[in-house]
C-alpha positions as CSV (number, residue, x, y, z in Angstrom):
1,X,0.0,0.0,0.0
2,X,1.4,3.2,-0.8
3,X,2.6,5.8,2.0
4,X,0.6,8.5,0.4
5,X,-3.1,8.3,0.1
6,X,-5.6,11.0,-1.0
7,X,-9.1,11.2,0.2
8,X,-12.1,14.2,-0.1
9,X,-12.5,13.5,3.6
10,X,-10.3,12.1,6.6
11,X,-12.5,11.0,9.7
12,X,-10.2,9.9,12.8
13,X,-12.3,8.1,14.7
14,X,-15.9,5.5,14.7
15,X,-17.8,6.5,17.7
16,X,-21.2,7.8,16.5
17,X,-20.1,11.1,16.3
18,X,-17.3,9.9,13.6
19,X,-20.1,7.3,11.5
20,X,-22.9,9.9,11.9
21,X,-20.5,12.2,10.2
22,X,-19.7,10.0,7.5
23,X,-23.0,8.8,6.6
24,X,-24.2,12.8,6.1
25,X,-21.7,13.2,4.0
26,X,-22.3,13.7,0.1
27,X,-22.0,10.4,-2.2
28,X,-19.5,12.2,-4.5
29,X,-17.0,12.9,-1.7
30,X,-14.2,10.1,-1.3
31,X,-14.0,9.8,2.5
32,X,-11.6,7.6,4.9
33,X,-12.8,6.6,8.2
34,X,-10.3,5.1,10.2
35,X,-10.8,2.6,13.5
36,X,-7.4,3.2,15.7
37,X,-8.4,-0.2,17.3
38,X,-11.8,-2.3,16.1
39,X,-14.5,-0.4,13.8
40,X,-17.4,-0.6,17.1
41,X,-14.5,-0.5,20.2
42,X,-14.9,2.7,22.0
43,X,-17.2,4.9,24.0
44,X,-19.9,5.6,22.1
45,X,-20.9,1.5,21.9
46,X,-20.5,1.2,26.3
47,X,-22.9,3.9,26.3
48,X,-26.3,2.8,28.0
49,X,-28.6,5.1,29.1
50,X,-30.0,7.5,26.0
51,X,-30.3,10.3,23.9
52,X,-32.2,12.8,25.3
53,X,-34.7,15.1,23.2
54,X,-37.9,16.6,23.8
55,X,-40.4,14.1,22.7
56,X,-43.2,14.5,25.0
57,X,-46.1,16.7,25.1
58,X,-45.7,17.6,28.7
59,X,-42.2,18.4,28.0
60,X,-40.7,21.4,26.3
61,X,-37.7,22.9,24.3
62,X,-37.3,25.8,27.1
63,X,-37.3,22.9,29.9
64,X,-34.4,21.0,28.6
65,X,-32.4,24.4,28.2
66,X,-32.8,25.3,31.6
67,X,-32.0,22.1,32.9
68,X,-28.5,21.7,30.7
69,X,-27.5,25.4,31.7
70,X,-28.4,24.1,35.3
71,X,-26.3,21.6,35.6
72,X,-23.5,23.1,33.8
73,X,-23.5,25.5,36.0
74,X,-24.5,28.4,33.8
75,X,-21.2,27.7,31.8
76,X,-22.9,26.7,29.0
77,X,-23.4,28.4,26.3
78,X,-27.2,28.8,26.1
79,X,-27.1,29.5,22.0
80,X,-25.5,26.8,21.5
81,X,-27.6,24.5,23.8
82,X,-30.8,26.2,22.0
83,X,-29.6,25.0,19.1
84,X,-28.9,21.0,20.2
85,X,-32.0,21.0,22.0
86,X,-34.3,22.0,19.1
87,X,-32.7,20.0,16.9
88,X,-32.5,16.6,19.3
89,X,-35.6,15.3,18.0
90,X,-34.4,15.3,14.3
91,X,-31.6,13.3,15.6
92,X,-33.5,10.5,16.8
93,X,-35.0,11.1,13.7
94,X,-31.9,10.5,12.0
95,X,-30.7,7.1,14.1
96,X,-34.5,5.5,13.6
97,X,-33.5,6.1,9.4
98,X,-30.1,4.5,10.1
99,X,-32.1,1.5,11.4
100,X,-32.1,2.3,15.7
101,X,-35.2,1.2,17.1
102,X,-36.1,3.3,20.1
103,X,-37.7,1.5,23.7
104,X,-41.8,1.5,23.1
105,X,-44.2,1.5,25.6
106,X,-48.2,2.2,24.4
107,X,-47.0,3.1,20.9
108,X,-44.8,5.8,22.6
109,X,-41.5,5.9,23.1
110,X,-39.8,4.8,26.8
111,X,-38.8,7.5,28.2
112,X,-36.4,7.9,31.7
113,X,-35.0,10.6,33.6
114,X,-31.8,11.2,34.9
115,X,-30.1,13.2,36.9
116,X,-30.3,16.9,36.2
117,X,-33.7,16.4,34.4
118,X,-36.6,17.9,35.1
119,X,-38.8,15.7,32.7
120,X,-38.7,12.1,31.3
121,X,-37.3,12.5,28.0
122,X,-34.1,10.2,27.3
123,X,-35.2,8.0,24.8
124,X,-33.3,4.5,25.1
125,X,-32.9,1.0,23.3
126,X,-33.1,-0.8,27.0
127,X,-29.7,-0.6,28.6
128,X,-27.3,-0.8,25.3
129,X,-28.6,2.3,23.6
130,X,-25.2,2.8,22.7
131,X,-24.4,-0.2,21.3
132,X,-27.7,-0.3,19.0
133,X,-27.0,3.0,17.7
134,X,-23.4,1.7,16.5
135,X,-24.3,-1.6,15.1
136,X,-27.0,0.1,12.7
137,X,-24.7,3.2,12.1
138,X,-21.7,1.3,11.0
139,X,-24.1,-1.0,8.8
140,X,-25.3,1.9,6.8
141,X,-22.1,3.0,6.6
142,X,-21.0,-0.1,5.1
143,X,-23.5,0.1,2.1
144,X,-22.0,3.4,1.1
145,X,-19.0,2.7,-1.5
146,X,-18.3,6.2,-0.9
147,X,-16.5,5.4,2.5
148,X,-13.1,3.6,2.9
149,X,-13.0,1.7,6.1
150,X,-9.8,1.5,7.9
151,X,-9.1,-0.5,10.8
152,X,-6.3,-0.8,13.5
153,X,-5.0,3.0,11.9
154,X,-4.3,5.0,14.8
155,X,-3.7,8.7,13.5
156,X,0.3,10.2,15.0
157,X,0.0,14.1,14.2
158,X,-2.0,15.8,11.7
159,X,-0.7,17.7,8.7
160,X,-0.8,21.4,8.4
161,X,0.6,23.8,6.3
162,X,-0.4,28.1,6.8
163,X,-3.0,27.8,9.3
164,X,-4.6,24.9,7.3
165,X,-5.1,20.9,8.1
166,X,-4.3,18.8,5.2
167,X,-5.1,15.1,6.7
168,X,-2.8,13.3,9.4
169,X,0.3,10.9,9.4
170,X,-1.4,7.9,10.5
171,X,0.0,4.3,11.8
172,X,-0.5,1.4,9.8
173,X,-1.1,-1.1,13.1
174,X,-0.1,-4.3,10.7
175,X,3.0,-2.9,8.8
176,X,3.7,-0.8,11.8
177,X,4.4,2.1,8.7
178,X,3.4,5.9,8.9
179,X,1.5,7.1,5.9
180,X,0.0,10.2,4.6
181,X,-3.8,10.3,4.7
182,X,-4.1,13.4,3.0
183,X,-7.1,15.3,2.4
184,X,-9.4,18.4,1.9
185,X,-11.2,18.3,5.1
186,X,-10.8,16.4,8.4
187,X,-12.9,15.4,10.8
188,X,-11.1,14.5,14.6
189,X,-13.9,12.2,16.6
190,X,-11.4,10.4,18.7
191,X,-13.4,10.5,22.3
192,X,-12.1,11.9,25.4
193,X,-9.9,11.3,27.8
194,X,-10.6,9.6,30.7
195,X,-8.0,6.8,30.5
196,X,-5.9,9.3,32.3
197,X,-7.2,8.7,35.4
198,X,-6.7,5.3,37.1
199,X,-10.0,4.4,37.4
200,X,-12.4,4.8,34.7
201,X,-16.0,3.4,32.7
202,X,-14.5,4.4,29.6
203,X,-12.8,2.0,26.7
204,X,-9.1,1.3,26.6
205,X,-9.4,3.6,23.1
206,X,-10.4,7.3,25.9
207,X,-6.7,8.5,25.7
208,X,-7.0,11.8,24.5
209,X,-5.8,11.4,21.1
210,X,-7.4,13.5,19.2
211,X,-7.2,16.6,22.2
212,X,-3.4,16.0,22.1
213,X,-3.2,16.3,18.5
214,X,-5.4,19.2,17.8
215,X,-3.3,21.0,20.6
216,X,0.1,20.4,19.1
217,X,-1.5,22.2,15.8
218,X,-2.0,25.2,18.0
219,X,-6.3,24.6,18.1
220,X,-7.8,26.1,21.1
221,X,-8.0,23.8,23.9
222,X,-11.1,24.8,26.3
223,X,-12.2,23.5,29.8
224,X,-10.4,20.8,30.1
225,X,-10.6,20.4,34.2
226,X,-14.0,19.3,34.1
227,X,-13.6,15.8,34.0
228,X,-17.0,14.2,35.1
229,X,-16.8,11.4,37.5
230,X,-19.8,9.1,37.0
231,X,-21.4,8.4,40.5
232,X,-22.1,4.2,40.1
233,X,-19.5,2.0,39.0
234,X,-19.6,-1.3,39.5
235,X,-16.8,-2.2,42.6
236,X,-15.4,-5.8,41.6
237,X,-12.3,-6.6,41.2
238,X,-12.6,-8.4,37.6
239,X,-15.5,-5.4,36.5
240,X,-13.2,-3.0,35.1
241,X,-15.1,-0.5,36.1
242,X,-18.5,-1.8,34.4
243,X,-20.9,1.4,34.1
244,X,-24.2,1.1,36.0
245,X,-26.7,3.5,34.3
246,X,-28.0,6.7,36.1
247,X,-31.1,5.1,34.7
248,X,-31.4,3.1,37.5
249,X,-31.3,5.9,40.2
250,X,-34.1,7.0,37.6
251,X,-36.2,4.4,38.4
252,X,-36.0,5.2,42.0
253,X,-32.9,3.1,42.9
254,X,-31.3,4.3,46.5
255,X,-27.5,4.9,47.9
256,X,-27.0,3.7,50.7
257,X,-24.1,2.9,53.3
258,X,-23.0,-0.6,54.0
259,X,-25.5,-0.9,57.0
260,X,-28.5,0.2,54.3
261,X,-28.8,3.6,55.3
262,X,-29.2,6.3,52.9
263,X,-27.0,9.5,53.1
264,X,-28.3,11.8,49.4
265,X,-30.3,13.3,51.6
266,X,-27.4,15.1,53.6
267,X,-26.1,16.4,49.9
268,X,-29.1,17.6,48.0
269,X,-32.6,17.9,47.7
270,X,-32.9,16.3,44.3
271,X,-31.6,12.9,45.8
272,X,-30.7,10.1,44.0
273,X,-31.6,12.5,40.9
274,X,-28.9,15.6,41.6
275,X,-26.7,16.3,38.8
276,X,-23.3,13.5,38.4
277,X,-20.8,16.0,40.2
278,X,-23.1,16.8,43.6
279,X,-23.6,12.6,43.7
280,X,-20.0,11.4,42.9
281,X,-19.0,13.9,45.5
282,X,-21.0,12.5,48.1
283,X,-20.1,9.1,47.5
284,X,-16.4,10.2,47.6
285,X,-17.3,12.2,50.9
286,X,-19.0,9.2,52.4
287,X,-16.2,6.7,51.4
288,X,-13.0,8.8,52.8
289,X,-15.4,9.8,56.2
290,X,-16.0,6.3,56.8
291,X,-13.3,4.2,55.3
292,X,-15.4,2.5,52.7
293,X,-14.6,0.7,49.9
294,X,-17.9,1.2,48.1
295,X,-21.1,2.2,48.7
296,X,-23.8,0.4,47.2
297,X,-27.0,0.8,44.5
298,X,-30.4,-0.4,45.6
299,X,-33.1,-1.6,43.6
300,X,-34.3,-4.6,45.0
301,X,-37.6,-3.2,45.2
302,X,-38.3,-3.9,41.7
303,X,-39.3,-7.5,40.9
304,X,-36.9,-9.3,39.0
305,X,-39.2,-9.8,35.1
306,X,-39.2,-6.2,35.4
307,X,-35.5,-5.5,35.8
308,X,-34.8,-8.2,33.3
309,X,-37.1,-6.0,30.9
310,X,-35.4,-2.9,31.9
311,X,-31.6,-3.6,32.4
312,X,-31.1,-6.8,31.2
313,X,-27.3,-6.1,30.1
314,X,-26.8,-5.0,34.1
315,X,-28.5,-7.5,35.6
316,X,-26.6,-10.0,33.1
317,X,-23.2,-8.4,34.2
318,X,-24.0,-8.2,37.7
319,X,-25.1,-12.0,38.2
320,X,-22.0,-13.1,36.3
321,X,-20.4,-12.0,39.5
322,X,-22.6,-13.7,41.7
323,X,-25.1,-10.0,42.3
324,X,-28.1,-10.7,42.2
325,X,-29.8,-7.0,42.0
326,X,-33.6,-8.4,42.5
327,X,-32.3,-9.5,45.8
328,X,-29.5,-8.0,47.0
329,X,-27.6,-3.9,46.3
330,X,-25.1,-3.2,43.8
331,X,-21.2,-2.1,45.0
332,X,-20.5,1.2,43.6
333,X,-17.8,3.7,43.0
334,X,-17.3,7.1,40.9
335,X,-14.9,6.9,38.1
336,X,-14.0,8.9,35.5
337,X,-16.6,8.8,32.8
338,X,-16.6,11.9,30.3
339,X,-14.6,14.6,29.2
340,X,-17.0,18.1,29.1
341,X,-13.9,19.9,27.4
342,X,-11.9,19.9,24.1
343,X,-11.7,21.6,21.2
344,X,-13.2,24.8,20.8
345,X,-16.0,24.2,18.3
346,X,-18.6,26.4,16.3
347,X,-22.3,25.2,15.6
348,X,-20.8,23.5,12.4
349,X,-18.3,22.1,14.0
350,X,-15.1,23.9,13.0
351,X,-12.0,24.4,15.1
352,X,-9.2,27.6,14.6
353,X,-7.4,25.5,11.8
354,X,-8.6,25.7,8.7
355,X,-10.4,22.6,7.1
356,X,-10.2,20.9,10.6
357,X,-13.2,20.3,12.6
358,X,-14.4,18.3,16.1
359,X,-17.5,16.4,17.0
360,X,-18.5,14.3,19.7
361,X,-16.6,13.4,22.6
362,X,-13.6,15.3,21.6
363,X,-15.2,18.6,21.3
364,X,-16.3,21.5,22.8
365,X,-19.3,22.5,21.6
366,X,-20.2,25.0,24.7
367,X,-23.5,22.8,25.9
368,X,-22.4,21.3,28.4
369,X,-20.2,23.5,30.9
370,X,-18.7,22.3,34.0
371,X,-20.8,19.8,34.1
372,X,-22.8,17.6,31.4
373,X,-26.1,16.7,32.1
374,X,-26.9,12.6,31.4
375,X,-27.7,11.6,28.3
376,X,-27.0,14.8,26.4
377,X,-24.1,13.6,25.0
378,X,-25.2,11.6,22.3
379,X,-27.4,14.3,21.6
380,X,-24.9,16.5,21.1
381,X,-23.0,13.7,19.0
382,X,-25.5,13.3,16.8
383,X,-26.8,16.6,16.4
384,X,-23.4,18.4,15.1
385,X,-22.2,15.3,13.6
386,X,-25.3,16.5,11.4
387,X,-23.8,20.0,10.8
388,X,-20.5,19.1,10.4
389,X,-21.0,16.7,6.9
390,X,-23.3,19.8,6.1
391,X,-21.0,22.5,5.9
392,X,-18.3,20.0,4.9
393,X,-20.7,19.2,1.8
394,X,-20.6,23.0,0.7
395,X,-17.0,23.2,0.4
396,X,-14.7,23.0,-2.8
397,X,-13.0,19.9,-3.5
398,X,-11.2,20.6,-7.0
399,X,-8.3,22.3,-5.6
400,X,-5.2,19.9,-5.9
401,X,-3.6,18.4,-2.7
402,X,-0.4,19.3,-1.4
403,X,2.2,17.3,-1.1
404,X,4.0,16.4,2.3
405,X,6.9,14.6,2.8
406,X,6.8,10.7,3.8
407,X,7.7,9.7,7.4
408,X,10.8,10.0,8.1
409,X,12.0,6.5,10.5
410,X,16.2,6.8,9.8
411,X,17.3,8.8,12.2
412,X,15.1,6.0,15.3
413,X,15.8,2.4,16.4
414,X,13.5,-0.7,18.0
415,X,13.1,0.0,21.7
416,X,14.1,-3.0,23.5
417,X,12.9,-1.5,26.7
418,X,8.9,-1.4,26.0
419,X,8.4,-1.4,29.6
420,X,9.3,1.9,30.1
421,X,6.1,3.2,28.2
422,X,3.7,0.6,30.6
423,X,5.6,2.3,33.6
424,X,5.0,6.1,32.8
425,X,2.0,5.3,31.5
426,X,1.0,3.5,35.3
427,X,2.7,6.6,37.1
428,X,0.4,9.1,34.9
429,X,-2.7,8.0,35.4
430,X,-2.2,7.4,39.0
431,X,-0.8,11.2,39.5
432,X,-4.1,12.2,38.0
433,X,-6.2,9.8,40.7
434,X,-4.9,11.0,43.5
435,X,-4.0,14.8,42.8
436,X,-6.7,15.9,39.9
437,X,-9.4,13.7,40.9
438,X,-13.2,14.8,42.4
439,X,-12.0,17.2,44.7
440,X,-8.4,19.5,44.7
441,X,-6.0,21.8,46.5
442,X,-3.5,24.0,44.8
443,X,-0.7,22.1,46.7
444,X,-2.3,18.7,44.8
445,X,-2.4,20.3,41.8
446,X,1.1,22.0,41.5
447,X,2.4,18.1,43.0
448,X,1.1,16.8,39.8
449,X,2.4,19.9,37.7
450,X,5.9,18.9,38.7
451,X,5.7,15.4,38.0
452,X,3.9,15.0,35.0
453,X,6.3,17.6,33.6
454,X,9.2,14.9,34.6
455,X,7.8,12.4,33.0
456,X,6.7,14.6,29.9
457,X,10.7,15.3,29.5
458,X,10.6,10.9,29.6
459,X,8.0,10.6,26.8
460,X,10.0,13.4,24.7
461,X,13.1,11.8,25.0
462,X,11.9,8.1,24.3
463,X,9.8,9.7,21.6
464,X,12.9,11.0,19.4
465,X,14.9,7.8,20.1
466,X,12.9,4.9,19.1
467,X,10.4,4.0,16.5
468,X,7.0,4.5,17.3
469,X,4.2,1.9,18.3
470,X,0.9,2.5,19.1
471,X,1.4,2.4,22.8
472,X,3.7,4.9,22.7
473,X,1.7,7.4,20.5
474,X,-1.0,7.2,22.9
475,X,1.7,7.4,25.9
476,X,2.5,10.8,24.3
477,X,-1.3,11.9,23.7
478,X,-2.1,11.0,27.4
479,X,0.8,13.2,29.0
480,X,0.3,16.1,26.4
481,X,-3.6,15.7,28.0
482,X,-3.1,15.3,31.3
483,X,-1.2,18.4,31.3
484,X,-3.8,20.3,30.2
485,X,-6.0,19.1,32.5
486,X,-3.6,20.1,35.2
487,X,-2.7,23.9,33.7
488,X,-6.3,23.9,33.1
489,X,-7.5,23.3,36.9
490,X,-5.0,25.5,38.0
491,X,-5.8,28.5,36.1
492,X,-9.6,28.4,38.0
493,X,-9.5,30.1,41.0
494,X,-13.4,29.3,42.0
495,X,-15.3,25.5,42.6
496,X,-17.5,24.9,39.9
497,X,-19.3,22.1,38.7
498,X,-16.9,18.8,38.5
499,X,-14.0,21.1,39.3
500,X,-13.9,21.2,43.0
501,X,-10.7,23.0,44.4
502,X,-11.0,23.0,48.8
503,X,-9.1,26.4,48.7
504,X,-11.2,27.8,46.7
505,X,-14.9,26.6,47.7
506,X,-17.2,29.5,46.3
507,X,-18.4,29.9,42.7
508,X,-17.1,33.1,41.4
509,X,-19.7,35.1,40.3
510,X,-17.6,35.9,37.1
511,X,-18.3,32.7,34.3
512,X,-15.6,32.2,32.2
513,X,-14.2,29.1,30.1
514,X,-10.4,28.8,30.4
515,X,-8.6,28.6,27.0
516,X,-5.3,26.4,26.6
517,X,-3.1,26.9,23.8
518,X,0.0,26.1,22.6
């Protein structure tokens, strides 16, 4: 295969923001959509709760803009959220013609609440929404001869010249070769970052990538310390931190101690149902106060044909480690979920470099603030995934490509010590645990400042001396993230949302985004 190839299109990345985005493009653009691991592995497939989108009569457009700017903490930026909220229902729209078929109840659609809503209006495909919408995305994909699918591709840079994005050099995972995926327009949909913290629901794929890479092409970088924690986890040793939906707590589900006694009550009015960054602190503040382990996710109330109905992937996962949830409360702990910053995004989706835009995950779109309200991410996904193959359509494609010299591999040997990128890889992610995590001090903050910058100097050094793998391109995407984070939480001198710094406990009653830039 040659190192150079040309495309209309380059999307980094198949979550549904990155298949949504191909499948609105036009038939007459050539477009590449490359998979840095499996076509359906990542985020977007774990997802179980919903979309959320005004659907029912009782509920209203105004409604589910008050609640996001709620929840975000007035950080949001309310044109924006207009705009996803009115257009949410075209987007289930959009994923029923792709093939998704929506929860029914009486000929209506299932709808649940979570927390942060003040109306039922998350529409679902049981408990593996996620995965529904990616199976039926990625098939209509397929029938498109339009898109080249490439799998195991895990993009290393992109490729700019004057202000402009011109593709990405991107690893061939099988002939372990750089090429040149050069083209018109590109699209980054890599996910967040979340795999920089030790504990997390997210995919093995959530490290940044496509944050990291946008920032080393001088994009602007916004609001990267809100990192949201989701509350309930599932605490097992072989769980991996298996997500247990907010749907639940929707359905009435309590937290409660170890002895059964329930504690939301000392938090927030809203219970079970407050917004992810009041609950995972709680749980945090219970578990350090007490010396748990876990606290634990009731809803044993419910008979057991009508959890099966409901969650039947949870109750599946839970029983294979000997839970039974009919009978018995689920162990729970926070992790890190979602990212609610990125890269600074308009409503069609375009960052500061030209011909380069963001959607999904990756972005940031201004809707959800410091903190995102449940379920409104795949609205979001969906809805500028939409507008970014729009104004993408409308551009000229008959200028000629530039050309850009092949990757250059002479001057780099084999690393024979691999477990060097394992270890800073471990010592990153557990820097981030313990000094960025669901609530800060400066003095935590600065500690992780001055070690992740050691171990930044590491990565650079090992980066210009051997050749590159895909471990160690994401090694060098999860410091260059994580550092952000870090410069990020620093700059805000107030607690707001899923940034929680002790010394500074009061909400400023200045809003502001912080902006990081190389």
């Amino acid at each position: 295969m040659s190192a150079q190839q040309h495309f209309d299109v380059l999307i980094i990345g198949t979550g549904s923001a990155g298949l949504m985005s191909a499948l609105q493009l036009s038939n007459d653009l050539s477009v590449a959509l490359i998979a840095k691991d499996k076509l359906l592995e990542g985020s977007s497939y774990y997802a179980q709760g919903g979309v959320s989108a005004v659907l029912d009569i009782a509920d209203n457009f105004q409604s589910h803009i008050s609640d996001t700017l709620s929840t975000g903490c007035h950080l949001g930026d309310e044109k924006v959220i207009r705009f996803m909220v009115e257009h949410a229902p075209d987007a289930i729209q959009s994923l029923e013609q792709a093939g998704v078929i929506f929860t029914q109840e009486k000929d209506r659609y299932h709808l649940t609440t979570e927390g942060g809503h003040s109306n039922r209006r998350v529409a679902h495909v049981a408990d593996k929404t996620g995965q529904s919408i990616q199976m039926n995305l990625l098939k209509s994909v397929r029938k498109k001869d339009n898109i080249h699918l490439f799998e195991n591709f895990i993009a290393v840079d992109l490729l700019t010249k004057n202000n402009q994005c011109h593709g990405a050099y991107v690893l061939n995972k099988s002939s372990h070769k750089v090429e040149n995926f050069i083209a018109h327009q590109t699209v980054i949909a890599t996910g967040g970052a979340s795999k920089s913290y030790l504990y997390t629901s997210n995919p093995d794929t959530s490290t940044g990538d496509g944050i990291a890479m946008a920032y080393r092409a001088q994009c602007n970088i916004v609001n990267m310390e809100f990192t949201q924690f989701h509350p309930t986890c599932l605490y097992h040793p072989h769980a991996k931190s298996f997500l247990i939906s907010e749907a639940l707590r929707g359905e009435g589900a309590k937290l409660t101690l170890p002895n059964g006694d329930a504690f939301m009550h000392k938090y927030d009015d809203r219970l079970e149902l407050a917004p992810r960054d009041i609950v995972a602190r709680a749980i945090d503040s219970e578990m350090k106060e007490n010396g748990f382990d876990c606290v634990y996710l009731d809803i044993s109330f419910k008979e057991r044909a009508w959890i099966q109905a409901h969650f039947p992937t949870i109750d599946d996962k839970c029983a294979s480690f000997g839970i039974d949830i009919s009978q018995q409360p689920i162990p729970v702990v926070p992790a890190a979920h979602y990212t609610c910053g990125g890269i600074q995004t308009d409503l069609n989706a375009r960052s500061n470099l030209n011909n380069l835009y963001a959607v999904g995950e990756v972005a940031h779109t201004g809707v959800h603030g410091a903190n995102r309200m449940a379920s409104n991410s795949l609205s979001e996904c969906i809805v500028f995934a939409k507008t970014c193959a729009q104004h993408i359509n409308q551009q000229p494609f008959k200028q000629p490509y530039p050309d850009f010299d092949n990757w250059d591999a002479s001057k780099v040997s084999l690393s024979k010590e691999k477990v060097m990128v394992s270890h800073l890889w471990d010592d990153i992610r557990r820097i981030m645990w313990n000094f960025v995590g669901i609530v800060r001090s400066n003095k935590r903050l600065h500690t992780a400042q001055m070690r992740l910058t050691q171990i930044q100097n590491e990565v650079d050094e090992y980066y210009r001396s051997y050749l590159i793998s895909s471990d160690l391109i994401e090694l060098r995407n999860l410091i260059t993230t994580a550092q952000i984070i870090v410069k990020s939480a620093i700059s805000r001198t107030e607690s707001r949302g899923l940034h929680y710094n002790i010394d500074y406990p009061n909400t400023s009653d200045i809003i502001k985004n912080t902006t990081i830039k190389l």
